[in-house]
C-alpha positions as CSV (number, residue, x, y, z in Angstrom):
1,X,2.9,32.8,-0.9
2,X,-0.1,35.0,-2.2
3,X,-0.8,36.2,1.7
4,X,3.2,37.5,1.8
5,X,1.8,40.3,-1.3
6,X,4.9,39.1,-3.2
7,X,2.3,38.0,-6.2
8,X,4.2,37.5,-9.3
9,X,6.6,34.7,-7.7
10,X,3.3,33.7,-6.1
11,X,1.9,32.9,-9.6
12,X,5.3,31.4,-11.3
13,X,5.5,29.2,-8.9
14,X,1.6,28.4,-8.9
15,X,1.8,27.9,-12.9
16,X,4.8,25.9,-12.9
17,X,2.9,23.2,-10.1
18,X,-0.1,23.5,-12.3
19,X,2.3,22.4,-15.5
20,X,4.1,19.8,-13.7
21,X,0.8,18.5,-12.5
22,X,-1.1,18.9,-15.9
23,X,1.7,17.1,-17.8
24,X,2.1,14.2,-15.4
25,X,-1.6,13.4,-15.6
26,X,-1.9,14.3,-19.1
27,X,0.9,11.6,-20.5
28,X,-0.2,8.8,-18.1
29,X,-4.0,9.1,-18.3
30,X,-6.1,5.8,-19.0
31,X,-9.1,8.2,-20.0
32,X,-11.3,7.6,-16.4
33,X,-12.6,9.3,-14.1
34,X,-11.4,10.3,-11.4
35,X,-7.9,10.9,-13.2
36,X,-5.5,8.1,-12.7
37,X,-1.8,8.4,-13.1
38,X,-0.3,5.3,-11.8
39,X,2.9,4.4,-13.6
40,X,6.0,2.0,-12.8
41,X,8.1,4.8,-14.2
42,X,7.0,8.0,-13.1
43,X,6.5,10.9,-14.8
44,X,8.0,11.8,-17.9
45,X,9.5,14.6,-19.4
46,X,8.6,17.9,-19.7
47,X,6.8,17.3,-16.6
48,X,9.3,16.8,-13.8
49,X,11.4,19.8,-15.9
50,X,8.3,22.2,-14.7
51,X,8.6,20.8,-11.0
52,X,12.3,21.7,-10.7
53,X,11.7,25.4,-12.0
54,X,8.5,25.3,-9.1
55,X,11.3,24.1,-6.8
56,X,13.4,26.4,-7.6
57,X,11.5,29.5,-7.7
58,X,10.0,28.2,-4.5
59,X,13.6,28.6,-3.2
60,X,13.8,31.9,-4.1
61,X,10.8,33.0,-2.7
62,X,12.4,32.1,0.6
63,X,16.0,33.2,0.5
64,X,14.9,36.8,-1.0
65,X,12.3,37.2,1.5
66,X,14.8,38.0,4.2
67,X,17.4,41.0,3.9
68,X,19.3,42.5,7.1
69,X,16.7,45.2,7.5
70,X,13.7,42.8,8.2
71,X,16.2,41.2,10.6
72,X,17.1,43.7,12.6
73,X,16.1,45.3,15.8
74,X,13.8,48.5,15.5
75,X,15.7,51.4,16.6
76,X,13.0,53.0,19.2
77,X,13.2,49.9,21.4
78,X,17.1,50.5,22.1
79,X,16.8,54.0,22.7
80,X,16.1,55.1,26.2
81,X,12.6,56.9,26.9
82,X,12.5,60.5,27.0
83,X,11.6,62.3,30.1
């Protein structure tokens, strides 16, 4: 996302992973390292909340990334050469 120079959906989306991440390993931790988040239930809220915004904005990214004009043919190529 950062290489496409759209940078402030870039960093939404990076800070709304980083949340979802943080509070999943955050509510489940046993206190060892490495981090361990196993759990029968999964994450809890406000964790997977933060994962559908990332989702989401991740979808956005994608759908306004394409318009008609970046679509579209360039002009020069259709016209004939000049002699």
């Amino acid at each position: 996302m950062l290489a496409s120079g759209r940078f402030l959906i870039a960093t939404v989306y990076s800070a709304l992973a980083a949340l979802l991440l943080f509070f999943t390993y955050w509510q489940m931790w046993t206190g060892t390292f490495p981090m361990d988040s196993h759990s029968l239930i999964g994450p809890t809220t406000p964790g997977p909340l933060y994962g559908l915004l990332a989702w989401a904005t991740l979808i956005v990214f994608v759908f306004t990334g394409y318009d008609d004009r970046s679509c579209r043919k360039p002009s020069h190529i259709l016209r004939p050469a000049d002699s």
